[in-house]
C-alpha positions as CSV (number, residue, x, y, z in Angstrom):
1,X,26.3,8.3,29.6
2,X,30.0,8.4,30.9
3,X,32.2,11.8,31.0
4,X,34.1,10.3,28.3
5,X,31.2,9.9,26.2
6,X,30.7,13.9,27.0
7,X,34.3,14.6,26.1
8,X,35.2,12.6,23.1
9,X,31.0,13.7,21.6
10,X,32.4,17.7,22.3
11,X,35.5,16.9,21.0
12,X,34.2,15.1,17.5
13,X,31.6,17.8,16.6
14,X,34.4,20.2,17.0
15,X,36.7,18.0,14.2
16,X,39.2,17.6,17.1
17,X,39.2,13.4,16.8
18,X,38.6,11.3,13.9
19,X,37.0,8.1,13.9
20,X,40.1,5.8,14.6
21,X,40.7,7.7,17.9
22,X,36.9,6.6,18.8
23,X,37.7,3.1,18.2
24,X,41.1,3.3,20.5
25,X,38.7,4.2,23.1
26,X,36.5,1.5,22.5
27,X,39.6,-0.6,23.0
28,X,41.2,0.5,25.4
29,X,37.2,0.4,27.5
30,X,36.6,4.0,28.0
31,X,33.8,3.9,24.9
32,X,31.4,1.5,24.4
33,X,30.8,0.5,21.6
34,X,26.8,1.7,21.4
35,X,28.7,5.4,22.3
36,X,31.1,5.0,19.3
37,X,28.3,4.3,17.3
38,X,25.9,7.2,18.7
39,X,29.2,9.6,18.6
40,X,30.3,8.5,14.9
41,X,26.4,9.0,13.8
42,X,26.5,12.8,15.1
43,X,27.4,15.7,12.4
44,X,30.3,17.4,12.9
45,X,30.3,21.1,12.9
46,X,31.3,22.6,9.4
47,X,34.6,23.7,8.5
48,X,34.8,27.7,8.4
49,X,36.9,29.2,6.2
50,X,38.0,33.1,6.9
């Protein structure tokens, strides 16, 4: 497991990416793709409304 795989997994359960940035970093070879797919298979935390 890479630090990017860390970042961009903290960074999708907080809604902060959507699934076409995961891809660009499959691309560009920071993801593989096995850790887009783990990544994109995690729930994302629900949107709170105050």
């Amino acid at each position: 497991m890479s630090i990017m795989y860390k970042f961009v997994l903290r960074m999708w359960k907080e809604r902060r990416c959507d699934e076409a940035y995961i891809l660009f970093q499959v691309e560009e070879g920071r993801l593989t793709q096995e850790e887009a797919d783990a990544i994109l298979a995690t729930p994302q935390n629900p949107i709170v409304t105050l």
